[in-house]
N, C-alpha and C positions, 0 to 999 in steps of 0.2 A: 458185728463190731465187738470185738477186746478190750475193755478196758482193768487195767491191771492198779490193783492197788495194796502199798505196803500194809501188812496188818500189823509186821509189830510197829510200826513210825510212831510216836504222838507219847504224849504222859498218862495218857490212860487207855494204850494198847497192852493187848490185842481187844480187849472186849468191847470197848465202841466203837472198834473200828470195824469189828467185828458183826457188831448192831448195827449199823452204817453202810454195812454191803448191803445185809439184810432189806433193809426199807430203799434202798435204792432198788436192787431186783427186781422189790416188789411194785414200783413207781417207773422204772426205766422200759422206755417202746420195747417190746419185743424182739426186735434184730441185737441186742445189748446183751453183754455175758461180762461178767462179772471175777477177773482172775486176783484172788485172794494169796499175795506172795509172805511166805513167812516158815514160821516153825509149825512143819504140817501136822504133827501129834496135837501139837495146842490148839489152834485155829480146828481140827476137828474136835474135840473137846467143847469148847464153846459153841462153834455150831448146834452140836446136838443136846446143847442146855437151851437155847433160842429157837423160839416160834417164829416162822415167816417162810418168804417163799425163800428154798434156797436151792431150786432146780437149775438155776442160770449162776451156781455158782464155781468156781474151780477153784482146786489147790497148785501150786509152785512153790513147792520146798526150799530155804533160804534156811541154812544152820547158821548163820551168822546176824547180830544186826549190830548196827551202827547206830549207836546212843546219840543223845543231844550234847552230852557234852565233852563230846570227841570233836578232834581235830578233822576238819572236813575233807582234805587232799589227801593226809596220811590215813583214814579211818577208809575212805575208798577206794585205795590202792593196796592195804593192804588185809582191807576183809571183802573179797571177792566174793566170797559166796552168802554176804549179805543179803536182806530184802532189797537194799536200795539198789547194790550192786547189780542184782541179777533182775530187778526191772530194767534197769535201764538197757544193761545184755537185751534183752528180749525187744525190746524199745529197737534197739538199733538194730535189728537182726527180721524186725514187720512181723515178728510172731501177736503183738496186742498193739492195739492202735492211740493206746494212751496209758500214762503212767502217773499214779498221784501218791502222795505221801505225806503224812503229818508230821512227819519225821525230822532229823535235822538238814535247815533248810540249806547250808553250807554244802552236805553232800549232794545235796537234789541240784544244787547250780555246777558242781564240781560236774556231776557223770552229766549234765546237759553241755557243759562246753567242751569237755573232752572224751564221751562216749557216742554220743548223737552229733556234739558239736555245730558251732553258730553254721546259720544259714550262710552262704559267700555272699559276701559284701557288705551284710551285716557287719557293723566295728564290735557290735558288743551287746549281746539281748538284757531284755530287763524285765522284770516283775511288774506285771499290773494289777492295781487294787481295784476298788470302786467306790464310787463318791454318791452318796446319796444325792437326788436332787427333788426340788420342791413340785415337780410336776410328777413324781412315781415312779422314775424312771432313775438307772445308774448311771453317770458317767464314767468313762477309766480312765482313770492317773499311772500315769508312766513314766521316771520308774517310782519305786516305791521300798527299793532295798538293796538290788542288787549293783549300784554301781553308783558309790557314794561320791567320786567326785565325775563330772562327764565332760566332754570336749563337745563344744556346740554342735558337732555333726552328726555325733550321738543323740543329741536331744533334737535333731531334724529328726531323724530317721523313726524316733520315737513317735512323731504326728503321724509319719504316712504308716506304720506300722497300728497305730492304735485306731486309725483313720480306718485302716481294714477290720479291724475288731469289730467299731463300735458296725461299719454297715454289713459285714457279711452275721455278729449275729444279734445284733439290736434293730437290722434291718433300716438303719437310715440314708438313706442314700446318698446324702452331702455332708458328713459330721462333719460338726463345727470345732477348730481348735482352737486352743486357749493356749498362751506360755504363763506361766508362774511365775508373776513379778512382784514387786515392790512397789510400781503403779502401774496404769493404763497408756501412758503415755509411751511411745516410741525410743524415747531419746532416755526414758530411766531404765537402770537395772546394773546391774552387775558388771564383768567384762563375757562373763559365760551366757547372761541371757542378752546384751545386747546383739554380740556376734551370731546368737541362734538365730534372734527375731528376723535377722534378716537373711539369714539360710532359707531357714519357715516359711519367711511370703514369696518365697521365688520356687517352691514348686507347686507344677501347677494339678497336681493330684489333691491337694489339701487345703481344704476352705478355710482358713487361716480368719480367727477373729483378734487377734491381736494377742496384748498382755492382757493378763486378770491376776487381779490384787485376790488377797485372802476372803474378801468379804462376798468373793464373786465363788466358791464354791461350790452352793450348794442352791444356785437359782437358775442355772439351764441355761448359764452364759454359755459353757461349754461341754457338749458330747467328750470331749478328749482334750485332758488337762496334762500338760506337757511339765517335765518338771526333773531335775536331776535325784537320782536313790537319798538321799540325804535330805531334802527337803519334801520330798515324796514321804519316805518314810514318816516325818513327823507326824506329818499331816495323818498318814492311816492311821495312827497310836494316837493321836488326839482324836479322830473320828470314834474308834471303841470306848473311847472312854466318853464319849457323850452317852452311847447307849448303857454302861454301868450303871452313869450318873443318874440318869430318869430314872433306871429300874429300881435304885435304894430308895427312891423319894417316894415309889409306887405310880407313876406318871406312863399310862399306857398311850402312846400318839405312834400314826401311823409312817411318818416323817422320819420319827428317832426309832423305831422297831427296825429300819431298815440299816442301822447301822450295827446292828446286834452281826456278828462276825459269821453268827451260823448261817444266815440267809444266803451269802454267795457260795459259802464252803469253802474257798479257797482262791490263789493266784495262780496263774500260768505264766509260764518265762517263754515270753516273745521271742522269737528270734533265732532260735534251734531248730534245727530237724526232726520234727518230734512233737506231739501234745504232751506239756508238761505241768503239771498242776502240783503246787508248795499247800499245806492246809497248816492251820495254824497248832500250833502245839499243842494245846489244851481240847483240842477237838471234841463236837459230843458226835454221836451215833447222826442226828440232825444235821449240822455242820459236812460230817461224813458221808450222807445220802447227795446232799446237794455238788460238794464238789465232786461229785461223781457224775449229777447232771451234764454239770458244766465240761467233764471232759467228752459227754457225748455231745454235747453243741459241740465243741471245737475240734472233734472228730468230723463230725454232720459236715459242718462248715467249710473241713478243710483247711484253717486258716494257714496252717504251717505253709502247704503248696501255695498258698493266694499273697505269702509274703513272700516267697521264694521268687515269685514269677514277677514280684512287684521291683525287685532287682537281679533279675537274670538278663 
């Protein structure tokens, strides 16, 4: 298994991203290699100031990257031999089986819907985050960024999409959905969540619990929290900031550790041809290790095929 990840992407690449292959290498199963894409002088450089395993790991030379605060369309199209560019090249060509980046998140959705491109049938893939919840366990929130206003059919497709998530790798066999309302009741909501609520309960792939208000986040009303990128988004930027808020107070609980951003490492964009994984900007070496877990589950799992087949 291949998983390729940008080393220059993030505000403090190459070198945590750098320390971040490193402790994955040295944590990931066996069958796992580790494709380091960037400026191959430097990324050698840094390797050979770093201790750890680096047998499993490789170079892919990229002269170009793509900052954060470039233009996402035009900074893609027109620096090709970027790191991001020439993962996703490789992405769509089966040469590595997953592609992650801390990098800017605008190119990482640009080369997934026009390099690898949405799954058919798919209207429009979306970022998922993870919601801490009171029994130990993540829920996913979908979306969470990338498709700030949605047409209710988009936010169907988001249950039976996350619905494959949470059981092929949380392993539960009936995930439970939730829509993101204003209340519990059927008859409140928006014009976009009442028309979804009732897309929702008419397929029969998705165990469908209804609407869940705010206060229902984080008590395992819901395996799969359904919700448009705009009010997703909130929600994940108010989640880190609960973990800030303890850490300045000195408040060590098990609860609020898990919303500390380095524990998942990153999001995947559902919905592409492709395992896609976005890591957040400020990445540590910690954060880096993990979402590189996560793109071997979603390798492992196969989910990209298992949404593919869920609309073919």
């Amino acid at each position: 298994m291949r998983l390729a990840l940008d080393a220059m992407g993030g505000d403090f690449a190459p070198k945590a991203i750098i320390e971040g292959a490193i402790l994955a290498s040295d944590s990931l199963p066996s069958d796992a290699e580790i494709i380091l894409i960037g400026k191959e002088q430097v990324i050698r450089e840094h390797l050979s100031q770093l201790e750890g395993n680096k047998s499993r790991i490789q170079i892919v030379h990229a002269d170009e990257v793509i900052t954060m605060a470039e233009h996402p369309t035009k900074a893609f199209s027109q620096k090709p031999n970027s790191s991001i560019s020439i993962g996703f090249q490789l992405l769509k060509q089966k040469e590595i089986d997953a592609f992650c980046s801390a990098g800017n998140t605008g190119a990482m959705l640009v080369g997934s819907m026009f390099s690898i491109k949405t799954i058919e049938g798919i209207l429009r893939p979306g970022i998922a985050g993870f919601m801490p919840q009171e029994s130990g366990r993540f829920a996913i929130i979908m979306d969470v960024g990338a498709n700030a206003d949605c047409k209710p059919e988009m936010l169907a497709q988001f249950a039976v999409i996350g619905s494959l998530y949470a059981k092929y790798i949380y392993g539960i066999e009936s995930p439970k959905v939730g829509l993101m309302n204003l209340g519990e009741e059927e008859e409140k909501g928006t014009i976009l969540t009442l028309a979804a609520h009732q897309l929702i309960k008419q397929i029969d792939s998705v165990n469908f619990v209804g609407n869940m208000e705010g206060r229902d986040l984080f008590c395992s009303k819901a395996d799969v929290i359904v919700c448009d990128g705009y009010t997703g988004n909130i929600i994940l930027k108010m989640g880190e900031t609960f973990y800030d808020l303890v850490s300045k107070r000195g408040f060590n609980d098990n609860f609020f550790n898990m919303f500390n951003y380095e524990e998942v490492g990153g999001s995947p964009i559902l919905g592409v041809n492709g395992n896609v994984i976005i890591g957040h900007g400020i990445s540590s070496p910690k954060a880096i290790k993990n979402m590189m877990h996560q793109a071997y589950q979603l390798t492992h799992a196969k989910i990209s095929e298992k949404i593919k087949n869920a609309y073919s």
